[in-house]
N, C-alpha and C positions, 0 to 999 in steps of 0.2 A: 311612288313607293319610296323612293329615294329620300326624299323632302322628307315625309312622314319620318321615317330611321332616323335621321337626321335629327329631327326637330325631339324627338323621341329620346335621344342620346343625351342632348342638350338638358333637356327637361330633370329626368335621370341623375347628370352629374351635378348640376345646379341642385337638387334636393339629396345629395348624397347625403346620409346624416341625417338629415330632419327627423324628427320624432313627431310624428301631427297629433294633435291633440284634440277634445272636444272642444271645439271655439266657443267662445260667449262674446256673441259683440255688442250685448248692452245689460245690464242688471234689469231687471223685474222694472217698469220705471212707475207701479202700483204704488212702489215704496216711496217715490223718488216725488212728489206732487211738486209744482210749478212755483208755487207761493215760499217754499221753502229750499229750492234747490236749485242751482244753475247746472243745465245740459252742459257738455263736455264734450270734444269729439278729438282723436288723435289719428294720425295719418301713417300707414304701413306701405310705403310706397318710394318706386324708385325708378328714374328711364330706365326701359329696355335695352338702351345704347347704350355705352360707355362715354364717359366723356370725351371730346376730341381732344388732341395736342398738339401744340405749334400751330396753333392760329390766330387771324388776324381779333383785335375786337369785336368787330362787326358778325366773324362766325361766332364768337360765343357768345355775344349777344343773340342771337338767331334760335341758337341751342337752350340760353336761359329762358327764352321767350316761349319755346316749345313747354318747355319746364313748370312755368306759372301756368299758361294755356291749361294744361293738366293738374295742375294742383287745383285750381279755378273749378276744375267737373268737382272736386271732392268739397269745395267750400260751399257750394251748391248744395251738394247733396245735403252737407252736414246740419244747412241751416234749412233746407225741406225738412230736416226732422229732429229739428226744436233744437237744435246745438248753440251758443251764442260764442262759443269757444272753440277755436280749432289748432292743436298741433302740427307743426310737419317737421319729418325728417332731419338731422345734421345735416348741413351745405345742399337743402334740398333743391335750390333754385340752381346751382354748380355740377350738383351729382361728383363721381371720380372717374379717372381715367383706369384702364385696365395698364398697368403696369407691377409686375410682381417684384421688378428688382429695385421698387419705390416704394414696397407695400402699398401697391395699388391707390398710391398718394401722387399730385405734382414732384415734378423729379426739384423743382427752383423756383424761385421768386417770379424769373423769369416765365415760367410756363404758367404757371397760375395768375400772372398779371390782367391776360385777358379777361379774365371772368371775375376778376376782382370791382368795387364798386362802393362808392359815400352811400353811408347809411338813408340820404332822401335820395340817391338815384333809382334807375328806370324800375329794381325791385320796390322799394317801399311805391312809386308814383300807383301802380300795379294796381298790387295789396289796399293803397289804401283806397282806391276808391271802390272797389270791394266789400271791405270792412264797412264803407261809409253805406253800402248799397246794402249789404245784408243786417248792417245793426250787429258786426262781429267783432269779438278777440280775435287777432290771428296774429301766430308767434312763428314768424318766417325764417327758415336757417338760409343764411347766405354766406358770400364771403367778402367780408370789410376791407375797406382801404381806408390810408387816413389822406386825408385830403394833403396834396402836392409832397406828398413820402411812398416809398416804396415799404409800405410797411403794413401787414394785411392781419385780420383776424378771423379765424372762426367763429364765425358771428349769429346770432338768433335778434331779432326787432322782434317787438310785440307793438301792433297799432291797433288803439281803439276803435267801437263802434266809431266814433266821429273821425276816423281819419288820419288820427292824430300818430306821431311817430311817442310812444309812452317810456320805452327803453330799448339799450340796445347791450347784449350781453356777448360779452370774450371768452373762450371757452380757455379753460386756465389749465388743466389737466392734458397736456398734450401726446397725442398716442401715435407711436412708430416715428413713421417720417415726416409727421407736419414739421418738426422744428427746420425742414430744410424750406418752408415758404412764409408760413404764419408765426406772431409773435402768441407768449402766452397771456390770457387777460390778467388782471389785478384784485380782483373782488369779484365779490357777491352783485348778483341785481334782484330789484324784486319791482311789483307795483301793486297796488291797491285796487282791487275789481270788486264784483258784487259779491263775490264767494272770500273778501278777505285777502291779504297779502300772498301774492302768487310770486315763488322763490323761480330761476330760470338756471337752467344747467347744461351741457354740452358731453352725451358720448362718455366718455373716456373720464370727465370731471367724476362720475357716482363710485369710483374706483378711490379716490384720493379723500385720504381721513382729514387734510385739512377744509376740503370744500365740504364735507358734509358737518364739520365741526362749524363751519360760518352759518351756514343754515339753520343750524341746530340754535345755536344764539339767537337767531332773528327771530325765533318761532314763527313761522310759515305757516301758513293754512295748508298750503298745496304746493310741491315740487313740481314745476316742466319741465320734462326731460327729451330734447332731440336729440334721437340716435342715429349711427350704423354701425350696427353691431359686425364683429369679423367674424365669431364663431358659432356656430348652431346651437339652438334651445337652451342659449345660455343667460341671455338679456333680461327675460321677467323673473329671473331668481334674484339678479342686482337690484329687481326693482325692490321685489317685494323685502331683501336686504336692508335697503336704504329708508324705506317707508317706516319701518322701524324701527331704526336707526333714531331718524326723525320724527319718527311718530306723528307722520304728516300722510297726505292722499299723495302717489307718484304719480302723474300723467306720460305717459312712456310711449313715445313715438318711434318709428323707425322706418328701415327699409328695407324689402321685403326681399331681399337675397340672401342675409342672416336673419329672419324674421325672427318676431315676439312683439307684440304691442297690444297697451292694454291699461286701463287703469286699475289701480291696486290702494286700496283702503289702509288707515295708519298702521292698524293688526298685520297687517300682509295679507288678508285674505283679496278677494278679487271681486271687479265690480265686472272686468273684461278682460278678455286674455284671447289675439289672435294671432295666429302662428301662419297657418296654410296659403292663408287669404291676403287677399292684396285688396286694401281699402281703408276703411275708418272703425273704429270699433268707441264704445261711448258710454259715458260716467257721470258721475252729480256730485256736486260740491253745496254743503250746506252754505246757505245767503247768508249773509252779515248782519 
């Protein structure tokens, strides 16, 4: 009975706030037929755990390794049901540590070193064989190092169906206390897929008028957007903001503590929109 209260309590303040919604985790896909459209799947998910602090590499390695493990069930699922594309979360291979007088950020370069990593280390090796096994996109949030510098970014890779490492994006818009570990990126990234020039974003970036003004330039097919939102049922208003903005499709991923993920059409109207739920939710992007 104790446990139950307990876990009960938990539950309770963790959703203080939420507003639940009617979920949609995929549009009609009647509309949607194969010959014309690329499946879509974005990822609302986060460890249960907190991240650890003050440890060796070897334990954050251990902890990341739990992290892909479980991203892994969801690229699965995504590609049993016709996805060729999958989103995940900001720093979802990292997750954060529970600390509130760091805004629940690394407090130093220092403490975040261990979980830090080259863009082809053990996360892309992972991913891409993965990718190569399922015939997927997958657009992985981690966190960069630059090789023999102490000098790290919030970072998203995108590797092709073959394996291949295609881009690797710096989140440029930085929020609270990253500036006490990561640096901010410098540009735009995009890459070429079957749905057309896919733009790639970080969190906190859909907030700043000059990264949605680079976007807007490049004319984009489709925005990727990996999140973790800090405040409740407020992330797919940004989106369907930005969509607009751009006049582009949002791909909006997150993680399900502030949830909202969901893809959202150039209008703003919604392809998916999930809040409650902890999984994938799924969308079409017209072929090229």
């Amino acid at each position: 009975m104790l446990l139950f209260t307990l876990l009960l309590f938990v539950s309770q303040n963790l959703y203080a706030g939420l507003t639940p919604i009617k979920e949609i985790f995929s549009p009609d896909e009647s509309h949607y037929p194969s010959t014309l459209y690329q499946k879509v799947a974005v990822l609302q998910w986060a460890n249960p755990k907190d991240t650890p602090i003050d440890v060796t590499a070897a334990q954050a390695e251990n902890f990341k390794q739990t992290n892909r493990q479980a991203i892994a069930y969801y690229i699965e699922e995504a590609n049993n049901n016709g996805a060729n594309l999958l989103v995940t979360p900001e720093m979802a291979v990292v997750g954060y540590p529970f600390q509130p007088e760091f805004d629940d950020n690394f407090s130093s370069v220092g403490q975040a070193a261990p979980y830090a990593e080259e863009k082809t280390g053990p996360t892309f090796k992972f991913f891409s064989q993965l990718a190569r096994q399922y015939e997927m996109y997958l657009h992985i949030g981690f966190l960069e190092k630059v090789p023999k510098e102490k000098k790290f970014f919030n970072s998203v890779m995108v590797i092709s169906p073959e394996g291949k490492l295609l881009v690797t994006y710096h989140k440029q818009n930085l929020f609270g206390g990253e500036y006490r570990y990561i640096q901010e990126g410098n540009g735009p990234q995009t890459y070429n897929g079957p749905a057309g020039r896919i733009g790639l974003g970080v969190c906190a970036d859909i907030y700043d008028s000059t990264f949605l003004n680079q976007y807007r330039n490049l004319k984009i097919d489709a925005l990727s957007l990996s999140s973790s939102w800090t405040i409740h049922n407020s992330a797919y208003s940004y989106y369907v903001s930005a969509s607009r903005t751009l006049n582009t499709i949002i791909l909006g991923s997150n993680h399900n503590y502030y949830p909202d993920a969901g893809v959202v059409n150039a209008d703003g109207s919604e392809q998916s929109h999930i809040r409650q739920s902890t999984g994938l939710a799924y969308g079409f992007l017209l072929l090229k």
